[in-house]
N, C-alpha and C positions, 0 to 999 in steps of 0.2 A: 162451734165447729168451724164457722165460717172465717173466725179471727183465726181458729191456729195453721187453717188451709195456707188464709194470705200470709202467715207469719210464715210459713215453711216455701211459699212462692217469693216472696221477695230477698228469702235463707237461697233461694235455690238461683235468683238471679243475680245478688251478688257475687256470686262462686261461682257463675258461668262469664259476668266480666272479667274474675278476675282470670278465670282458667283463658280465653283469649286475650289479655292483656300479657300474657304470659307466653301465649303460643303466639302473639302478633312480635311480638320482641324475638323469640326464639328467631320465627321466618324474617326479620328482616335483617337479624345480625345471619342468618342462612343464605339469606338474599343480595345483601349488598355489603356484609362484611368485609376484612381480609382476602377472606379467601372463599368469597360467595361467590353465587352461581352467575351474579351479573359481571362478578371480575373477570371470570373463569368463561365466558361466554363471550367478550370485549377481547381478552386475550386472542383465543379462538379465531374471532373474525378478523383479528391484525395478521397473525400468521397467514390465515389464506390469501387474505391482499398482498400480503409480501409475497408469500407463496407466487399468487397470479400475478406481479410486475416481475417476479423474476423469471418466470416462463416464457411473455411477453420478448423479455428482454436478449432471454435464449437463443428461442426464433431468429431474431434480428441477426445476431451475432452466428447462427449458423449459414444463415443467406451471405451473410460477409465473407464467412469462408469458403464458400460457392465464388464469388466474385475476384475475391482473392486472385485466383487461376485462370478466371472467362472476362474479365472487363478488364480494357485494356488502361481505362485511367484509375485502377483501382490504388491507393496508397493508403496510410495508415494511417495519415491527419487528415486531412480535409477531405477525403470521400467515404469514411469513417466516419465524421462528425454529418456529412449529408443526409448520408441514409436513415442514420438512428434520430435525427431532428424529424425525416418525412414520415417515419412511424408515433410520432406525437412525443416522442422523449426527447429531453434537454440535456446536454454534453457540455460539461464544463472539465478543460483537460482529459483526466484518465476516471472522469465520477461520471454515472449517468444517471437521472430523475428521471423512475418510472411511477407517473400515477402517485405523485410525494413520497417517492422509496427510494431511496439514493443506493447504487452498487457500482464497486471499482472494477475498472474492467482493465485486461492487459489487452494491449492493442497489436501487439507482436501475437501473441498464442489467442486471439479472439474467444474469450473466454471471460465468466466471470472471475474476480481473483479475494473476492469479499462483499458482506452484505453490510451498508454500514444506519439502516434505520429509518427512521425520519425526521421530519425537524427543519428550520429554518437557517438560512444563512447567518451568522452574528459577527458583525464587520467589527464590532470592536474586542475579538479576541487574536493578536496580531502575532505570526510566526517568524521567524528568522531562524535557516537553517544554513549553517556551515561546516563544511566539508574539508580533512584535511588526513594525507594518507601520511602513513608512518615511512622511514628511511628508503628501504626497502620497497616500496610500494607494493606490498603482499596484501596489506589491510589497511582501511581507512575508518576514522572516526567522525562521524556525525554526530554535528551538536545541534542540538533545537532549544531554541529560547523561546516559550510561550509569556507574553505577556498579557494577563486576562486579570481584571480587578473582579475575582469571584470565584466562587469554587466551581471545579471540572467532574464530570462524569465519569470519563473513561478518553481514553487515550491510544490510538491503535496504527502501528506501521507498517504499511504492507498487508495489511487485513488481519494482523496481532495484536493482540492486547499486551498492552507495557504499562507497570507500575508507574501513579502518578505520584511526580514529586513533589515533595511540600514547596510551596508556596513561602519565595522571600521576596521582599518587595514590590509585590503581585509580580512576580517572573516566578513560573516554573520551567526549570533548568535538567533537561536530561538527554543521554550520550547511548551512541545505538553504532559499536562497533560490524561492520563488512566485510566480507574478503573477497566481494565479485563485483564488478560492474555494472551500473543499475538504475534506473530511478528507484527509490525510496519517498511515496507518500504517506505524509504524518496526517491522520485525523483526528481532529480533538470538538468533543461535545462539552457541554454545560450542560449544567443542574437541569436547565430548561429543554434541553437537547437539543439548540442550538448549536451551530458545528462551525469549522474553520480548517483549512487544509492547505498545506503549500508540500512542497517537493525539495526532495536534496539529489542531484544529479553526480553519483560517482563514474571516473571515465577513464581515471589516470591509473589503475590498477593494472599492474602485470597479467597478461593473460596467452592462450594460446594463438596466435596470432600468423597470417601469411604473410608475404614479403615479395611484392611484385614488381615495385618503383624503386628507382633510385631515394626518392624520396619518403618514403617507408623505411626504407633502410637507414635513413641517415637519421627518424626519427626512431627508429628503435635503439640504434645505437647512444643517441644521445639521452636514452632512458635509463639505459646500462649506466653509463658513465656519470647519473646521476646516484644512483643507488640503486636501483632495480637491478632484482639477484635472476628473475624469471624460474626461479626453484620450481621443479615438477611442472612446469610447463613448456611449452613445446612452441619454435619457431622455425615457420617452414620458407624457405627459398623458392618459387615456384617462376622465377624467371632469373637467366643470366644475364646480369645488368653491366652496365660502361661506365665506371665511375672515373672516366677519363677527365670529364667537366668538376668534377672535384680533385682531380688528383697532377692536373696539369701545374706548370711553374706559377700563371698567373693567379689562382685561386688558391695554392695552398695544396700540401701531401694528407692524403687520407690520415684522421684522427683515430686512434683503433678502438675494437667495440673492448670497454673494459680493461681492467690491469690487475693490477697484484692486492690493492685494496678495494676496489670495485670488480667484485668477480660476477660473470656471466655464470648460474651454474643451471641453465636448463639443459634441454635438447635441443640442438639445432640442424636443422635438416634441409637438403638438398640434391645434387650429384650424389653424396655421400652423404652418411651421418657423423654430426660430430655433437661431442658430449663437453660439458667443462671442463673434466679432465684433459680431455686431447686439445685442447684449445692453448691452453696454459702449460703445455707439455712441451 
């Protein structure tokens, strides 16, 4: 009796290793799997960090626009870059590190304008951005040449995600048309989520524009006469200028805005309105 006891205890303990060899396996692919409770938990805790540098960061940036209007040396580089250094964060151009969270801020509308992560600087992913507007100056094209010997994560301008290009002779090569004037920040991560950023500054673009200087004037004019149509936008006269210093014997007769193949066809406005049509009429 004694033998079939132990024969059915030791029947009873190998069935109980193996029933937690089974449930230990279950709990640990439960636990640190995929899509376990420690990933899911890790996740969690990065969101609210981010969460809380970008609250932090908020603050900051709504005290700015308080100062904006009440401090009399307030500007938008260097007493912008003071204040967010004396709250513990690091300002490298338009990026700020809060707490190892980097977010792109607009320094014009004080505001976050994207949230780009974390991660380390990697000096050897090297950007070159050029800028080049079409006949018209309506729209410009932006070229960025990333050259990185390794593969990229993600790729984002102006706080968008952009399709990464394949990779030719470690150059990856892609073009990001505009139609407004702007800075334009490209950021680019690695596998590692190391990061790299430079800027494309567009400026030469037709826009809605005033006109208060002689010297204004003569550079609008000479933007006209280059190919800028100024189509659906609007240029206003807001003073009556003496173009006597350009228009005397010694200096040469006024040059005119535009002609029969360089047409002006916005709105131009002052004393009166005039249109392209009346202009060339």
């Amino acid at each position: 009796m004694l033998k079939r006891n132990q024969g059915i205890t030791l029947i009873a303990l190998v069935v109980t290793i193996i029933i937690l060899l089974i449930l230990a396996g279950v709990t640990i692919s439960f636990v640190a799997g995929e899509n376990g409770i420690l990933k899911r938990a890790t996740e969690a805790v990065e969101v609210m960090n981010e969460a809380e540098a970008r609250e932090k960061l908020e603050i900051t940036l709504a005290q700015l626009k308080i100062d904006k209007y009440s401090v009399e040396e307030y500007n938008k580089e260097t007493y912008i870059n003071q204040e967010i250094n004396k709250e513990g964060m690091n300002i490298v151009e338009n990026i700020v590190m809060v707490d190892g969270w980097k977010f792109e801020i607009d320094r014009d509308k004080l505001q976050i304008v994207s949230s780009l992560g974390q991660g380390s600087e990697n000096k050897k992913i090297e950007i070159v951005a050029k800028t080049v507007s079409n006949q018209t100056f309506s729209k410009a094209t932006i070229t960025y040449t990333i050259k990185f010997d390794g593969e990229l994560k993600s790729i984002q301008i102006n706080g968008e995600n952009v399709d990464i290009p394949l990779s030719v002779n470690n150059e990856y090569i892609l073009e990001k048309q505009v139609d407004e004037n702007g800075t334009y920040t490209i950021y680019v991560i690695d596998k590692k989520n190391g990061y790299q950023m430079a800027q494309a500054i567009v400026s030469e673009l037709a826009e809605d524009i005033e006109i208060k200087t002689v010297e204004e004037l003569v550079r609008f004019r000479d933007k006209v006469n280059l190919g800028a149509t100024y189509e659906g936008k609007k240029v206003t006269l807001k003073n009556s200028l003496d173009l006597s210093q350009l228009c005397n014997e010694t200096l040469g007769s006024w040059i005119p805005i535009g002609d029969n193949e360089k047409r002006f066809e916005g709105n131009f406005e002052g004393e009166r309105k005039y249109t392209a049509k009346s202009v060339y009429e």
